[in-house]
PATORTI-835473 format. One record per residue (C-alpha): chain; residue number from 1; residue in one letter; x, y, z. Coordinates in nm, 3 decimals. Layout:
BEGIN
<bavex: A, marpa: NUM, pami: a, x: X, y: Y, z: Z>
...
//
This chain:
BEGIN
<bavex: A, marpa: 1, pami: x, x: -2.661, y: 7.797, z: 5.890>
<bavex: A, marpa: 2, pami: x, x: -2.820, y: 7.467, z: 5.804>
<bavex: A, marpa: 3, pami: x, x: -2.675, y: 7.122, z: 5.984>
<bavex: A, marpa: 4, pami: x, x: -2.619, y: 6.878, z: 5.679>
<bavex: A, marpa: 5, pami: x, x: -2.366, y: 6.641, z: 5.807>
<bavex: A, marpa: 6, pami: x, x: -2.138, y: 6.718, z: 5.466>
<bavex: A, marpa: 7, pami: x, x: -1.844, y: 6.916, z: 5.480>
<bavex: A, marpa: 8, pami: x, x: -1.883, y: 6.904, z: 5.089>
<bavex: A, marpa: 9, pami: x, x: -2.176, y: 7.139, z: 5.093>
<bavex: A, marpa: 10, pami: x, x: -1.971, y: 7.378, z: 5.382>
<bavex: A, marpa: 11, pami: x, x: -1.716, y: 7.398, z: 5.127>
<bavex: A, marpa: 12, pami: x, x: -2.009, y: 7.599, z: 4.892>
<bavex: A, marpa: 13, pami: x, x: -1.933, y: 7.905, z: 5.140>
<bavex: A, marpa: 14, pami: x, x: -1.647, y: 7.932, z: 4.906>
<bavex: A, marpa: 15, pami: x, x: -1.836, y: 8.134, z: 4.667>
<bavex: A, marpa: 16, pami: x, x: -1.987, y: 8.351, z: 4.883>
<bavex: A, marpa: 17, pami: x, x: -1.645, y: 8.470, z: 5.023>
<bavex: A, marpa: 18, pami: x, x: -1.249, y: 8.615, z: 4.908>
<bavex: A, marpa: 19, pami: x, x: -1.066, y: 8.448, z: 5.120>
<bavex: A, marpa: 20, pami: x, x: -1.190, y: 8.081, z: 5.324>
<bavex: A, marpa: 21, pami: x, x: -0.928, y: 7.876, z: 5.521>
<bavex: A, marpa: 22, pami: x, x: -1.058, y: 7.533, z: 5.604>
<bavex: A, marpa: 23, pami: x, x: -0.897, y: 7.397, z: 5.942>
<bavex: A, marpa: 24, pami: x, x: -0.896, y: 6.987, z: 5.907>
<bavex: A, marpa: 25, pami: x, x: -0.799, y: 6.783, z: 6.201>
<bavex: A, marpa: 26, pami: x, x: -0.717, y: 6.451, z: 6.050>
<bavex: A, marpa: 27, pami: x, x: -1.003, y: 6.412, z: 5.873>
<bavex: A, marpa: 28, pami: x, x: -1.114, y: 6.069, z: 5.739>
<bavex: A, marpa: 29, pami: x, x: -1.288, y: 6.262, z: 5.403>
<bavex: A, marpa: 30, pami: x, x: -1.161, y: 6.413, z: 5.175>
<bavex: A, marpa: 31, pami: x, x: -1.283, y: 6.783, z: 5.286>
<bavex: A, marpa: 32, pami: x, x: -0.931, y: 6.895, z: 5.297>
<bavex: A, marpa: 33, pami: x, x: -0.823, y: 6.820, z: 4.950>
<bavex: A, marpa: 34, pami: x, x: -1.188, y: 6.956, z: 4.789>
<bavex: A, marpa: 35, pami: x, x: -1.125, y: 7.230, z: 4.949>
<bavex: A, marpa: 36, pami: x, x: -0.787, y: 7.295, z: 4.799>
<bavex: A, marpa: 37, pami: x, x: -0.914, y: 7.220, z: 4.464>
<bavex: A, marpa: 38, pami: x, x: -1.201, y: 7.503, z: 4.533>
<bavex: A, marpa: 39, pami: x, x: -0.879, y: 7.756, z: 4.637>
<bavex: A, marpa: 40, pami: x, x: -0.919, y: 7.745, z: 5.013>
<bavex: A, marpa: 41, pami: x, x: -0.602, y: 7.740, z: 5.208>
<bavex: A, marpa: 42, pami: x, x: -0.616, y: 7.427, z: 5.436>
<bavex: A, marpa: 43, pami: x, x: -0.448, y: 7.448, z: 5.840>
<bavex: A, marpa: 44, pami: x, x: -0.392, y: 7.061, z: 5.917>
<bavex: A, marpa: 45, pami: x, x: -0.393, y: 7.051, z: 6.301>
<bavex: A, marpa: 46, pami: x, x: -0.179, y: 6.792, z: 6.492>
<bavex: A, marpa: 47, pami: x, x: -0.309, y: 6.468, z: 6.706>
<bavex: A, marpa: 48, pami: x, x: -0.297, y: 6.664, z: 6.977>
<bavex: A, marpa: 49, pami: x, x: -0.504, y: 6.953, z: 6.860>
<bavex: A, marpa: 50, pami: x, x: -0.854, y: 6.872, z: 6.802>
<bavex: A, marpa: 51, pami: x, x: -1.057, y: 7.074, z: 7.020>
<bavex: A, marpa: 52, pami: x, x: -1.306, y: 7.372, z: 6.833>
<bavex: A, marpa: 53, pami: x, x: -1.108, y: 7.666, z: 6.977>
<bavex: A, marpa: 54, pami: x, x: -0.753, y: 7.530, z: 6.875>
<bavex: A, marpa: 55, pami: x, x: -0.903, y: 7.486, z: 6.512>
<bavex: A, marpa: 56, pami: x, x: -1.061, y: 7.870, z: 6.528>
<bavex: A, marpa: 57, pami: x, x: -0.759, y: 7.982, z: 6.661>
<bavex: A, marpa: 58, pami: x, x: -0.572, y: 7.762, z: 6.407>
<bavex: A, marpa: 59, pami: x, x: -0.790, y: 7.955, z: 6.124>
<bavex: A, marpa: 60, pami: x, x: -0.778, y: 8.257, z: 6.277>
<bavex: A, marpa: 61, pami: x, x: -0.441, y: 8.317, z: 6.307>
<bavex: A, marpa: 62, pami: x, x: -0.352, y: 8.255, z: 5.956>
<bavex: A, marpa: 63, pami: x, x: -0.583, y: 8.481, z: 5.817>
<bavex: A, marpa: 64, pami: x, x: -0.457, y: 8.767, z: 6.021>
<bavex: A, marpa: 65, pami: x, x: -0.123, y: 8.703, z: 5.874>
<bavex: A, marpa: 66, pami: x, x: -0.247, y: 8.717, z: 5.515>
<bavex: A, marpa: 67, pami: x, x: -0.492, y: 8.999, z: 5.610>
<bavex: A, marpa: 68, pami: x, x: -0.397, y: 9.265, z: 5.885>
<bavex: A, marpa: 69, pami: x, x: -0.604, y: 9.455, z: 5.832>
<bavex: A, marpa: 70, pami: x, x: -0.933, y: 9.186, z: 5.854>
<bavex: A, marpa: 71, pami: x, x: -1.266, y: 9.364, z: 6.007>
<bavex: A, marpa: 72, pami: x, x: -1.493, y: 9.029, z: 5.974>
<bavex: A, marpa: 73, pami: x, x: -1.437, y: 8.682, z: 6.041>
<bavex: A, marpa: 74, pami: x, x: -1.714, y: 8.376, z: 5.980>
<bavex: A, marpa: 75, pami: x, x: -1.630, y: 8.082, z: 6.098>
<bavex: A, marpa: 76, pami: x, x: -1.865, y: 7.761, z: 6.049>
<bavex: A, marpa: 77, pami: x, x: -1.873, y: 7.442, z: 6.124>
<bavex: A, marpa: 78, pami: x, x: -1.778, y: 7.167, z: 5.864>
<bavex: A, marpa: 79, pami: x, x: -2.125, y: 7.002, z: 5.988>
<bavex: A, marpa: 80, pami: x, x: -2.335, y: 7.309, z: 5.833>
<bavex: A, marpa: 81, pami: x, x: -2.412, y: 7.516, z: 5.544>
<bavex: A, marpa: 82, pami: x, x: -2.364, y: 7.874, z: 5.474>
<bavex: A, marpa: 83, pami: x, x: -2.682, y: 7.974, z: 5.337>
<bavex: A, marpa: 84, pami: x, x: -2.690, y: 8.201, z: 5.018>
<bavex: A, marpa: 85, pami: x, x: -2.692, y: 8.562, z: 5.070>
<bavex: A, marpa: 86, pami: x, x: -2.577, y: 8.584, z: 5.430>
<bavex: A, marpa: 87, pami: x, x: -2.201, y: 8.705, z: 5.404>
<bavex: A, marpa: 88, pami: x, x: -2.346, y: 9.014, z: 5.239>
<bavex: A, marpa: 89, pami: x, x: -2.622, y: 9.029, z: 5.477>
<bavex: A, marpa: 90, pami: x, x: -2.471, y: 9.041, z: 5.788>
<bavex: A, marpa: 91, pami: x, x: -2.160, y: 9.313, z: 5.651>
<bavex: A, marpa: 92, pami: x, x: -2.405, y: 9.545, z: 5.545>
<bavex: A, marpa: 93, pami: x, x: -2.531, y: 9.492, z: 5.923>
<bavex: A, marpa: 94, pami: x, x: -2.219, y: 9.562, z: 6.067>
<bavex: A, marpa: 95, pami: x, x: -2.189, y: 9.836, z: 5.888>
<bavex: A, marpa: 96, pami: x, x: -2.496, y: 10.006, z: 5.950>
<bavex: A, marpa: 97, pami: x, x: -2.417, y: 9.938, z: 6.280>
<bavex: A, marpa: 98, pami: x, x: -2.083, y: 10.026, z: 6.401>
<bavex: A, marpa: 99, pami: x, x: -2.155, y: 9.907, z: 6.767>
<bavex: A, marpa: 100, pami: x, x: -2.269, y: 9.595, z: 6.714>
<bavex: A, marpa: 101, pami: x, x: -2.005, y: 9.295, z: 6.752>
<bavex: A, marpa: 102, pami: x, x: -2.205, y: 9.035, z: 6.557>
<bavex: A, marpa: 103, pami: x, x: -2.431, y: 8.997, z: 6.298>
//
């Protein structure tokens, strides 16, 4: 991952993944509606709920409901970019080895 300082060009992880939730806490941009219109489902946390860990677990959460059955999970950070490539990069490293718990 790159630091940019755009959530805009976090948002291009979209294409390198099925299934992206973007957790927004009261944002000032407009990262949550992009990434609507890209087809990410957005989590809009609460005034009281702005810490990193209660937006993973926001994120988290949901896509274990829409995915039981979920083996990998990225999660970046609206301040950085997904480079090209890595998604399939670091599977294919998980999967050649079983053991390992990140890529």
């Amino acid at each position: 991952m790159r630091e940019n300082g755009s959530g805009g060009a976090c948002l291009a992880a979209l294409k390198q993944s099925d299934t992206v939730v973007c957790v927004d806490s009261e944002s000032v941009g407009e990262s949550p509606e992009l990434a609507r219109l890209l087809g990410a489902e957005v989590v809009e946390l609460g005034p009281d709920e702005h810490s990193v860990a209660s937006a993973r677990n926001a994120g988290f959460k949901l896509l274990l409901a829409r995915n039981p059955d979920l083996e990998a999970v990225q999660f970046i950070d609206g301040d950085c970019e997904l480079v090209e490539g890595w998604l399939s990069l670091a599977e294919a490293e998980l999967a050649r080895r079983p053991e390992a718990g990140a890529a």
